[in-house]
N, C-alpha and C positions, 0 to 999 in steps of 0.2 A: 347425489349427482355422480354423474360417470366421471370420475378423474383425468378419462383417457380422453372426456369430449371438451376438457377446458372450460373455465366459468369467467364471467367475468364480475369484479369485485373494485368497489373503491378503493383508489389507492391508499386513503389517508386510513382502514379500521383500526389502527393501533394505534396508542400515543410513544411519542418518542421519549429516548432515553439518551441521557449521555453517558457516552463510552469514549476512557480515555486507557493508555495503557497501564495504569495503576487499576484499573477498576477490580473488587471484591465482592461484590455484590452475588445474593443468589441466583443461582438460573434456573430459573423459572423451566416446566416442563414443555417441552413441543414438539410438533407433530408435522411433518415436513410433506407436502405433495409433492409427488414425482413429477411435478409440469411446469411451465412457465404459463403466467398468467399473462392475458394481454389487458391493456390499460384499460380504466372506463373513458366512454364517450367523449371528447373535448367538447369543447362550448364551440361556438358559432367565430370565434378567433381566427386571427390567421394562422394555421400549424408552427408557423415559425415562430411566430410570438407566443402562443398559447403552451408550448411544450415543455418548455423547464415548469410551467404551474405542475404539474403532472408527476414529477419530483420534490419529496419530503424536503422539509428544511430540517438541516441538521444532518445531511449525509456524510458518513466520516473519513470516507475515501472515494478517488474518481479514478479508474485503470483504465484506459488507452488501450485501445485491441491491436495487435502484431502490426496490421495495414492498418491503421486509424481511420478506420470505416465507421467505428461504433464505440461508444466511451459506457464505461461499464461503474454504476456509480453502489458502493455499499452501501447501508442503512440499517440501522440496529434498533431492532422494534418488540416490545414484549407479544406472546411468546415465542417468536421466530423473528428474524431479521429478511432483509428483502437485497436484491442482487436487482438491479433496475440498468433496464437495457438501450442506448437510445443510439438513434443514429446521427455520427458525429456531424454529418451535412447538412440537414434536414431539421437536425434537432427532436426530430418523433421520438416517442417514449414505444419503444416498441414492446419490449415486456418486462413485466415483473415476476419475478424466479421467490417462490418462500425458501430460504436455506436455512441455517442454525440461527443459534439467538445471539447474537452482538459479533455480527461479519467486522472483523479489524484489519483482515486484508486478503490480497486476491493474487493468485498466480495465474498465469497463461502457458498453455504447450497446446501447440496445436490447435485443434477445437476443442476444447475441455478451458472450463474454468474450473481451480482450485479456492475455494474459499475458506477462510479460517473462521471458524466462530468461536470466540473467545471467552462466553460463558456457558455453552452449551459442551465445552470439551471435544468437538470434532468437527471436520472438516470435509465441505460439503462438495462435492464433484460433478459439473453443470456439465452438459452438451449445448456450446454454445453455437451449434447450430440451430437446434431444435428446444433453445428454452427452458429445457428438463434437468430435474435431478438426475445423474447416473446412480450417484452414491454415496452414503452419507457414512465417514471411516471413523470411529474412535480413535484419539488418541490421547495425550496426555492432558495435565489440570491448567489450566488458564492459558491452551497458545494462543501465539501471539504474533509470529511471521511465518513465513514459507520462505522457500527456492527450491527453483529445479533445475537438476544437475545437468546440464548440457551433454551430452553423447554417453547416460548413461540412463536406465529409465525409474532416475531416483527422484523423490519429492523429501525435502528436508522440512520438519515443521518444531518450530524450537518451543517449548512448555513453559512458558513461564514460570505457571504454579505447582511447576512437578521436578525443576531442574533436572530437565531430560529435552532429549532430541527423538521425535518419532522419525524414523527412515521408511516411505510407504513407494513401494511399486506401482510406476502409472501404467504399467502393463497390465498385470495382474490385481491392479487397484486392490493390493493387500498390505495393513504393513508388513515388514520382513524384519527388522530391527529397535530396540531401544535404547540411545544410549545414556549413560551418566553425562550433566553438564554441571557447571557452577551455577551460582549461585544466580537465580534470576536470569537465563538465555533470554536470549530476543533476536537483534539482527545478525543477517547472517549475508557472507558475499560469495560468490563461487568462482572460483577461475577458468579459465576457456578450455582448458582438459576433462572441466564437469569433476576430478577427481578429488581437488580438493579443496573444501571449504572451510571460510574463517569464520567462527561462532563468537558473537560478543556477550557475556554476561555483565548483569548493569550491575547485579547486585555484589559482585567480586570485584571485580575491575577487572577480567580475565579473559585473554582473546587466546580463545582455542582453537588449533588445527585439526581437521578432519580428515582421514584419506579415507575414501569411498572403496580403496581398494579391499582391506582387511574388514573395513566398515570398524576404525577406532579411533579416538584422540591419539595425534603423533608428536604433539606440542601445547605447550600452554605457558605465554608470559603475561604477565601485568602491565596493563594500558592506565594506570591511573585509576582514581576515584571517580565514578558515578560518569562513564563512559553512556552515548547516549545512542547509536549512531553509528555505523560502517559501510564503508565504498571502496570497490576496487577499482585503480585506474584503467583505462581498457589496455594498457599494453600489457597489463596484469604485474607492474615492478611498485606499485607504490600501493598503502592501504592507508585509506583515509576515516580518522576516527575521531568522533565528536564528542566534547565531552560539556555536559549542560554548567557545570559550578564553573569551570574555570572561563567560561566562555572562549573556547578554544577547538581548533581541531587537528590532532597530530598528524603528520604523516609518516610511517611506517614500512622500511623496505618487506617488501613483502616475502623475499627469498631469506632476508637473515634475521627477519622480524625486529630490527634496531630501530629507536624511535630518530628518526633523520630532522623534523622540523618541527616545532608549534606555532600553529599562525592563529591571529588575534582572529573571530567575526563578530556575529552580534553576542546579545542575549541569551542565556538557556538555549543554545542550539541544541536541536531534539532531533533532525532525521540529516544526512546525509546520500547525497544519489550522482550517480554516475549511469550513463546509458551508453549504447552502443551509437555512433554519429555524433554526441555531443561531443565539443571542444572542452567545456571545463566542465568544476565537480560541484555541487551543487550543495548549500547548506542552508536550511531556516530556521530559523532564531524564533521563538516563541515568545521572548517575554520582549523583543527591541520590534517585534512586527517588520523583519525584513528578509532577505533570502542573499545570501552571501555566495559569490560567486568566485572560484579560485580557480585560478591559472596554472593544471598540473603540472607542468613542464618545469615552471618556474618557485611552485611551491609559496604561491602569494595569493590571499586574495583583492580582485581587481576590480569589483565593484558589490555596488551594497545599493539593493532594489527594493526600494517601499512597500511593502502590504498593509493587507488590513489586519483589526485588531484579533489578535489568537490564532495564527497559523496553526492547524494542526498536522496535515501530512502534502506532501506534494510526490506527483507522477509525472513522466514525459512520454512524450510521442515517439515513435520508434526512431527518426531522425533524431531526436533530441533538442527538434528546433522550438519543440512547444511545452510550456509546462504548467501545470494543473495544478492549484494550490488550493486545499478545504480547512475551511474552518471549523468552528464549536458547534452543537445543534441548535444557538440562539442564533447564529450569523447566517442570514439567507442568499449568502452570494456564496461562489467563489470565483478566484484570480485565473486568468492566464497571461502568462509570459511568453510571449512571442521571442528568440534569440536569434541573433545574429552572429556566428562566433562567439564572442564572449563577451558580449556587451546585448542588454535587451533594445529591442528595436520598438514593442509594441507593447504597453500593458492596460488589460482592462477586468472588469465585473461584469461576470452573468449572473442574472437571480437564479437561486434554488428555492423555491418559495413554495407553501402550504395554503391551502386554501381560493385555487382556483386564479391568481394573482401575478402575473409575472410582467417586466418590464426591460428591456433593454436596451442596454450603455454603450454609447457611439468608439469608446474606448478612448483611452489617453494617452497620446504619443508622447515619445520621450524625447528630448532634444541629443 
C-alpha cells in the first residue's frame, strides 16, 4: 500500500505492555510510518460516548495541546507505540500516529510534537498538523523526559540508561551536543531565559545546572536520596523537588540552590508539576492514591485530593485550571481535576477502555 494514501487499521493490533520508569526490558525492532493513521469505523454510538472506546486501555500519559483543542494521549505497544489524537470537545479519536516503542513522554513547540520512546532509544518528531512522522533522532539508552528551551531552538532529552543529556536542534532537527549527567537523569525544569536548566539524577541524588550558553554543567549539589520529581516556580525563585522514600518535597532557592523548606505530602510522591496560569505546585503520590497540592508563596501544602488506585503521571491544561491524571495499563479510567485557585472545584473519571466499551461518569462534586 501507498504510505502516502493512508490506510486504515484497527486500533487494538498490538497487545499492551506495561511501561514504568524503571523499565529494562528488550526493544523489540520497529518500523515506523511516516503518517498518521486515522481510526477504524465507530459503531452506531453516539461519537460522544463511543470515543474514548477507541483508545487503548493502559495509556501512560495524556498531553494537553498549547489551546486545549486536542488532548494527545501516549501508548506503548509491541513493536512501536502509538501517539493517539483526539479532539478535546467532541471527544473524536482523530488519529493514531505509529512512533517509537514505549512513548513515556511528549513535548510541544509549536506544531511539532516531540516524543520520547524509551525502549526504542529515540525520539519521534510528529507534525501535528498533518498526523505524520517528520523525524525519527537517535539518542541516547533508555530516555526518559524532554524540555524545550524557550527562546532558544534547544530540545533537552535526559538518558536515563546512558547518564547523558542529548541536546537536539528543533531547527535543524539535528542533535548538536552530548553531555555527561549523573547517575540515572530524568526530570528536568527550564527557566524563562530558556538558558538554564535544572537536571535531576534519581540515581545520585544530584541536581545539576545547565547553561545552554557554553552548552555545559555550571553547578551540581546534593538534593537527597532517591529524589523523584522537579518543578520550577513560575516566578522562577523556588525549585520544587520530590523525593519518593521520605515522602517529602523540598523547596529549593533557585539562584543560591540552599534547601529553604521540606513539606510533608503523601506517599512515594513520583512526579511534581508546575504550569504557566496555575496558582500552586502540584504533587502525586503513588503509593497514598492522592495529589498533594502546595501553596508556593507560602511553602505549605494546602490540600490533599483523592484518586484512584496507582497514579502514574498527571498533565495540565495551558490555564492550569485542568489536570489529567493516568494510571497503570490494568486501570481503564483516568482522573480530571478541575481547580479553582488552589482548592479543586470538580473531580471526575473518564473510561479509556479496550474493546469497543466505554461509559460515562456524571462526575463528583466536592463540597
Amino acid at each position: 500500500m501507498d504510505a502516502g494514501k493512508g490506510m486504515k487499521m484497527p486500533p487494538f493490533m498490538l497487545h499492551l505492555i506495561a511501561l514504568s520508569v524503571w523499565l529494562t526490558g528488550c526493544a523489540w525492532p520497529s518500523s515506523v510510518p511516516d503518517m498518521g493513521v486515522p481510526p477504524a469505523a465507530s459503531s452506531s454510538q453516539d461519537p460522544g460516548e463511543a470515543a474514548w472506546a477507541d483508545i487503548p486501555r493502559g495509556s501512560m500519559r495524556i498531553v494537553p495541546s498549547p489551546d486545549d483543542s486536542r488532548l494527545y494521549f501516549l501508548h506503548g505497544s509491541e513493536p512501536v507505540g502509538f501517539l493517539f489524537i483526539l479532539d478535546a470537545k467532541s471527544r473524536e479519536l482523530l488519529y493514531q500516529v505509529p512512533v517509537g516503542n514505549g512513548p513515556i513522554a511528549m513535548v510541544i513547540e509549536g506544531d511539532r510534537g516531540y516524543v520520547v520512546n524509551y525502549l526504542s532509544d529515540d525520539v519521534t518528531i510528529v507534525d501535528l498538523r498533518t498526523a505524520t512522522v517528520v523525524k525519527t533522532i537517535p539518542v541516547g539508552h533508555r530516555p526518559i523526559r524532554a524540555a524545550a528551551a524557550v527562546r532558544t531552538p534547544y530540545l533537552l532529552v535526559s538518558n536515563y540508561g546512558s547518564d547523558s543529556v542529548s541536546i537536539i536542534d528543533r531547527e535543524s532537527l539535528m542533535p548538536v551536543r552530548t553531555l555527561a549527567a549523573g547517575s540515572r537523569p530524568a526530570d528536568m525544569a527550564v527557566d524563562s531565559s530558556g538558558r538554564k536548566v535544572y537536571l535531576l539524577s534519581r540515581g545520585d541524588g544530584k541536581l545539576a545546572v545547565i547553561d545552554l550558553g557554553p552548552m555545559e554543567t555550571i553547578e551540581r549539589i546534593s538534593v537527597g536520596e532517591f529524589p523523584s520529581g522537579i518543578a520550577l516556580s513560575n516566578d522562577g525563585r523556588s525549585l520544587f523537588v520530590s523525593h519518593a522514600d521520605s515522602n517529602s518535597v523540598w523547596v529549593i532557592d533557585a539562584d543560591g540552590l540552599k534547601v529553604i523548606r521540606k513539606i510533608p505530602v503523601g506517599k512515594r510522591p513520583v512526579q511534581v508539576l508546575s504550569s504557566v496560569g496555575t496558582e500552586g505546585i502540584y504533587v502525586l503520590n503513588r503509593d497514598s492514591n492522592t495529589l498533594s497540592v502546595i501553596d508556593p508563596r507560602h511553602h505549605d501544602a494546602v490540600v490533599t485530593i483523592p484518586l484512584n488506585y496507582g497514579p502514574r503521571c498527571m498533565s495540565a491544561s495551558s490555564d492550569g485550571r485542568v489536570l489529567y491524571v493516568s494510571y497503570g495499563e490494568a486501570f481503564g479510567e483516568f482522573t480530571v481535576v478541575e481547580m479553582s485557585g488552589l482548592q479543586p472545584s470538580k473531580l471526575y473519571n473518564l473510561p479509556v477502555a479496550a474493546g469497543g466499551q466505554s461509559r460515562t461518569d456524571e462526575g463528583l462534586r466536592i463540597p
